[in-house]
C-alpha positions as CSV (number, residue, x, y, z in Angstrom):
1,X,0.0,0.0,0.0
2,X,1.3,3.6,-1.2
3,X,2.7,6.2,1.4
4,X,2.3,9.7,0.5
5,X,5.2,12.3,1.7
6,X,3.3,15.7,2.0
7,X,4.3,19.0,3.5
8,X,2.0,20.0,6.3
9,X,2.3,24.1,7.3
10,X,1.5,24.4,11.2
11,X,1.8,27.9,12.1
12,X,5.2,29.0,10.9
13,X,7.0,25.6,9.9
14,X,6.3,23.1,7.5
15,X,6.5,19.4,8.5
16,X,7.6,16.3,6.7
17,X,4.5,13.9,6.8
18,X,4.2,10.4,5.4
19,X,0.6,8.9,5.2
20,X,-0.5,6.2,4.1
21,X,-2.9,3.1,4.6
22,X,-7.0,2.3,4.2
23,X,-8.4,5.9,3.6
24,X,-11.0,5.3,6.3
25,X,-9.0,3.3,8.3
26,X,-8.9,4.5,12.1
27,X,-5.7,6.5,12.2
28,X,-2.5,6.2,14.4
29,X,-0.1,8.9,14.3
30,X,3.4,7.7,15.3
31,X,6.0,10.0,17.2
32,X,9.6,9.3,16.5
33,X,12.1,9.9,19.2
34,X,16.2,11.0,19.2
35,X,18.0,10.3,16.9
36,X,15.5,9.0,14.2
37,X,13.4,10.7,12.2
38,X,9.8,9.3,11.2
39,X,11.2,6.7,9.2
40,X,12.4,4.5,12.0
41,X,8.6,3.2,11.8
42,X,9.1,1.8,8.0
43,X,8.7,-1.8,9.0
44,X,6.1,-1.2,11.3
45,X,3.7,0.5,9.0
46,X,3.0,-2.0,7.0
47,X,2.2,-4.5,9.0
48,X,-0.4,-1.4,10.3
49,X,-1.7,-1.1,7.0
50,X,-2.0,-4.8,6.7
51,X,-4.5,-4.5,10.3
52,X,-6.8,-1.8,8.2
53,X,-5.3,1.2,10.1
54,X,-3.9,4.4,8.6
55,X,-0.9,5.9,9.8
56,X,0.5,9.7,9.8
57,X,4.1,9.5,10.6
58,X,5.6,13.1,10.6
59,X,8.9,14.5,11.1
60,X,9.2,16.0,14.4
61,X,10.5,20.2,15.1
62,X,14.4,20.2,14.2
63,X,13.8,17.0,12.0
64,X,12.4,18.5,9.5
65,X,13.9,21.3,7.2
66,X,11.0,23.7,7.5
67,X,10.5,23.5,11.2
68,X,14.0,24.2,12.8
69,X,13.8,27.5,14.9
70,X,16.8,29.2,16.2
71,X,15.6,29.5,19.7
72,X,15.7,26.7,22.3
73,X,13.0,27.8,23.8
74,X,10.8,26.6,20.9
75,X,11.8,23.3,21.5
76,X,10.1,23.1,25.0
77,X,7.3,20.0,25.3
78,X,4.4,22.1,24.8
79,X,5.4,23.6,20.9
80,X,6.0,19.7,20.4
81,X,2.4,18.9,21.4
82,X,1.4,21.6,19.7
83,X,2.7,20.4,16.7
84,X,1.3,16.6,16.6
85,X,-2.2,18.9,17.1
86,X,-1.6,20.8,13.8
87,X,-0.8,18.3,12.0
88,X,-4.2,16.3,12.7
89,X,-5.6,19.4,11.9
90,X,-3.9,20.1,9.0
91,X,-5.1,16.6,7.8
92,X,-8.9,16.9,8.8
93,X,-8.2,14.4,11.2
94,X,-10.4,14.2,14.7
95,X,-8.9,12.1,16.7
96,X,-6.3,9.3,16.4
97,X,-4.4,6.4,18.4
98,X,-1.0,8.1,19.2
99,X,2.3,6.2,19.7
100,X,5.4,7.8,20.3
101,X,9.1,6.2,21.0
102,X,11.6,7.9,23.4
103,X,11.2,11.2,23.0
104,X,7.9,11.1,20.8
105,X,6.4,8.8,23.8
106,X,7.2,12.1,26.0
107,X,5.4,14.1,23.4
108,X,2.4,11.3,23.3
109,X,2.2,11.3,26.7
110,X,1.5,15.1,27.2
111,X,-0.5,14.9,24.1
112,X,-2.6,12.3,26.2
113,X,-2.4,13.9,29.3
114,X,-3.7,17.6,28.0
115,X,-5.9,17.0,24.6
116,X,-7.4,13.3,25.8
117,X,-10.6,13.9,23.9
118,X,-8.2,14.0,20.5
119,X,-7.0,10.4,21.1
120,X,-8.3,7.4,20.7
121,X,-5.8,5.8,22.7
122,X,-2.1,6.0,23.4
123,X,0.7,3.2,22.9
124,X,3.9,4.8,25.0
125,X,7.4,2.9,23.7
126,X,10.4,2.5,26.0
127,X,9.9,5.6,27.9
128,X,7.0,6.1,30.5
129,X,5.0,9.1,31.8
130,X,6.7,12.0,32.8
131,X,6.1,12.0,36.6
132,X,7.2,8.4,36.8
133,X,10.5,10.0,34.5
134,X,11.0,12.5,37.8
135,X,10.7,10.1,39.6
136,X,13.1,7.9,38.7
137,X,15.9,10.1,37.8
138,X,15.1,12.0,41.7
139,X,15.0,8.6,43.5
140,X,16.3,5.5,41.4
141,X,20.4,5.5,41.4
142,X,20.0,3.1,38.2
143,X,18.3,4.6,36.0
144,X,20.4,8.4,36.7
145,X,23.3,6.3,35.9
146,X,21.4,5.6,32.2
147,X,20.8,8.8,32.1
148,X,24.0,10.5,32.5
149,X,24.8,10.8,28.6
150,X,22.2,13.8,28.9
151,X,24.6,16.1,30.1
152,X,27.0,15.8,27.1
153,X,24.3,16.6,24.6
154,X,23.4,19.2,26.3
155,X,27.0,20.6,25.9
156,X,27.3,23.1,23.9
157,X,29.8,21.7,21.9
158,X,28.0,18.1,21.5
159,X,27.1,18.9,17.6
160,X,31.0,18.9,17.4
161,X,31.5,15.7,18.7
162,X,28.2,14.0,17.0
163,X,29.3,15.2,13.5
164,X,33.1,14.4,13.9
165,X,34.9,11.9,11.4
166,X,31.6,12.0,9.2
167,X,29.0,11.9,12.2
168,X,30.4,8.3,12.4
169,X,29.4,8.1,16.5
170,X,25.8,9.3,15.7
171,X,25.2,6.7,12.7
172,X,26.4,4.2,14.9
173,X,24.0,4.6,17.2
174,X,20.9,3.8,15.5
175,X,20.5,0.1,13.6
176,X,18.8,1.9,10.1
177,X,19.3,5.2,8.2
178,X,16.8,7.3,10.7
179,X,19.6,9.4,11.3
180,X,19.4,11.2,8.4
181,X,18.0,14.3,8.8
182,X,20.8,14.9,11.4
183,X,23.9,14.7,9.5
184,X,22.8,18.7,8.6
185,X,23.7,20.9,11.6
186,X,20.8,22.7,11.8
187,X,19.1,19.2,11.9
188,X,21.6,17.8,15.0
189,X,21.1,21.3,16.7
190,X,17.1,20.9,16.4
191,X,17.2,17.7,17.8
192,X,19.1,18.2,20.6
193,X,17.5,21.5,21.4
194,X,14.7,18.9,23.1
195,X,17.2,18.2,25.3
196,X,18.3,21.5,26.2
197,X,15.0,22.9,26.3
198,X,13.7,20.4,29.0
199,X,16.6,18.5,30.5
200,X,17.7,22.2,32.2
201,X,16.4,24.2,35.3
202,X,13.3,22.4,37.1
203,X,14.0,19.3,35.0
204,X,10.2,17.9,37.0
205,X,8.4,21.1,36.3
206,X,9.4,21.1,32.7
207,X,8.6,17.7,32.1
208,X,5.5,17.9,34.6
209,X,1.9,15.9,32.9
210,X,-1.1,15.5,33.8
211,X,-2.2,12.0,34.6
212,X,-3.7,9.9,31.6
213,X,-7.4,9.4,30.8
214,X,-7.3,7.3,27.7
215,X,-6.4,3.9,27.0
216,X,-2.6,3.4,27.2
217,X,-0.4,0.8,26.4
218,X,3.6,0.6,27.7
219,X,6.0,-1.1,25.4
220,X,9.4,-1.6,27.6
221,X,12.0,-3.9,26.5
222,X,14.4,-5.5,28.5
223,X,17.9,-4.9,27.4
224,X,17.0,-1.4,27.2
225,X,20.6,0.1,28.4
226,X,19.2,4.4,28.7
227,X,15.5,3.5,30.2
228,X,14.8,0.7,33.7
229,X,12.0,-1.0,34.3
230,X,11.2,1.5,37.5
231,X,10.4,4.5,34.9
232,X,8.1,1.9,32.5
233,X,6.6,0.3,34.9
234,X,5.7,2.4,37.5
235,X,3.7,4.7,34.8
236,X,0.6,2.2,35.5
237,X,-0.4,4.6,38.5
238,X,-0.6,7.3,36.5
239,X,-3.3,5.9,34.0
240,X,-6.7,6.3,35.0
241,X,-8.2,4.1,31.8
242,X,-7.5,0.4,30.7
243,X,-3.8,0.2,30.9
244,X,-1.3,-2.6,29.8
245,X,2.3,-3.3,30.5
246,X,4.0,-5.3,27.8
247,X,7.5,-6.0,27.8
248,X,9.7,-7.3,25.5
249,X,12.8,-9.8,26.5
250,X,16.1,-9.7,24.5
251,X,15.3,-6.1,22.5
252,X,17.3,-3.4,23.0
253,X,16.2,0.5,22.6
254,X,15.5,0.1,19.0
255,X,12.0,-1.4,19.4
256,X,10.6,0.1,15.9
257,X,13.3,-1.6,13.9
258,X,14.1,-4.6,15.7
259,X,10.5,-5.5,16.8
260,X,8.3,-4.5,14.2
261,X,6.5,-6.9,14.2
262,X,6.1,-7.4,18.3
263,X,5.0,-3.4,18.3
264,X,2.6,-3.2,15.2
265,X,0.6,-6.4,17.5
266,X,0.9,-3.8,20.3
267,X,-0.6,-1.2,18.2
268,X,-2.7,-3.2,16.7
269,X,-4.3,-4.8,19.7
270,X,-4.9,-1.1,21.5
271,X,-6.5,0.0,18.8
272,X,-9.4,-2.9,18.7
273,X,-10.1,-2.2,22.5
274,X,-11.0,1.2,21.7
């Protein structure tokens, strides 16, 4: 089934959008996270597709070439969410299942947690809700210690680093050619801006959410080396709907591309309970 790249103009920026699937199929919009643009979900839309659902995977702020402003401040969690919302509206879409990975789950989960009556239901991969986050990073040694690369992002000379010998640290550390949009500066610099934007000052009020309403599902996997069990798990008491836990032994961050098919059942599966 045919995907359809389109530019989508929110506000002042213009988003890289790929959509595809049944044309009245119930939609899912998919959040990508850092480093990987939207296309870290290729093997999983398919098999979406395949289960009658449409999908709207865009480009996040900083990924793509007509949304990268210079400020950091523009990069803080509430222009993200804004963003997911312009593009369903953009796209004469109502409401949608959302899943997001690392830091498009944070995105989902704020775009759970403050527009639930846009959302069918949310799917939340390798990274739980943001108070469980706080939580974890203010009272769980282990997972500050997977944590501590944050810090050198936020440096200001990271993009330095990231892009040195032909960015061949930052194509190392995703399994597919997600990275793309990054090997431009101005693409790296978006990108980390998320970090700088939110992972500075009151780190918990920054990343503070309101607790969820809609039907969520938690994807965690096991050898997971940046995100613990404590942070995934623990985001069950902060769901007031039907909520699942499902993790996933022997798979590491990269749940998209190296469980496809484990995530589109995931997907697949909150969606029919809907």
């Amino acid at each position: 089934m045919n995907v359809d790249t389109q530019i989508v103009t929110v506000g002042d920026h213009e988003f890289t959008v790929r959509v595809g699937g049944p044309a009245t199929g119930p939609v899912v919009l998919l959040l990508h996270g850092f480093p990987s643009s939207g296309t870290c979900f290729d093997d999983v839309v398919p098999r979406l597709h395949d289960s009658g659902l449409r999908t709207v995977v865009p480009d996040q702020r900083g990924y793509s070439p007509g949304a990268r402003p210079a400020d950091v401040d523009a990069y803080r969690l509430p222009h993200l969410v804004d963003d997911a919302v312009g593009i369903l509206d953009a796209l004469g879409i109502s409401y949608a299942l959302v899943v997001g990975h690392d830091w498009g789950a944070l995105v989902a989960w704020h775009l759970a947690g403050r527009h639930p009556g846009r959302l069918t239901g949310l799917v939340a991969v390798s990274v739980g809700h943001p108070g469980a986050i706080s939580g974890a990073l203010a009272n769980d040694g282990d997972q500050r210690e997977r944590s501590s690369y944050i810090p050198k992002l936020i440096d200001p000379s990271a993009e330095d680093g990231l892009l040195a010998d032909d960015a061949a640290f930052l194509r190392s550390i995703v399994p597919d050619d997600s990275v793309a949009p990054l090997l431009e500066r101005s693409g790296l610099t978006g990108a980390i801006n998320w970090y700088r934007a939110n992972f500075t000052g009151d780190i918990k009020a920054n990343l503070a959410c309101p607790p969820i309403e809609v039907p969520t599902t938690v994807v965690w996997s096991d050898g997971d080396t940046a995100l613990g069990r404590g942070q995934a798990e623990g985001s069950g008491r902060m769901v007031y709907s039907d909520y699942r836990f499902c993790e996933l032994p022997g798979v590491d961050h990269w749940i998209p591309q190296n469980a496809p098919a484990a995530l589109a059942s995931e997907i697949a599966l909150r969606s029919a309970t809907f």
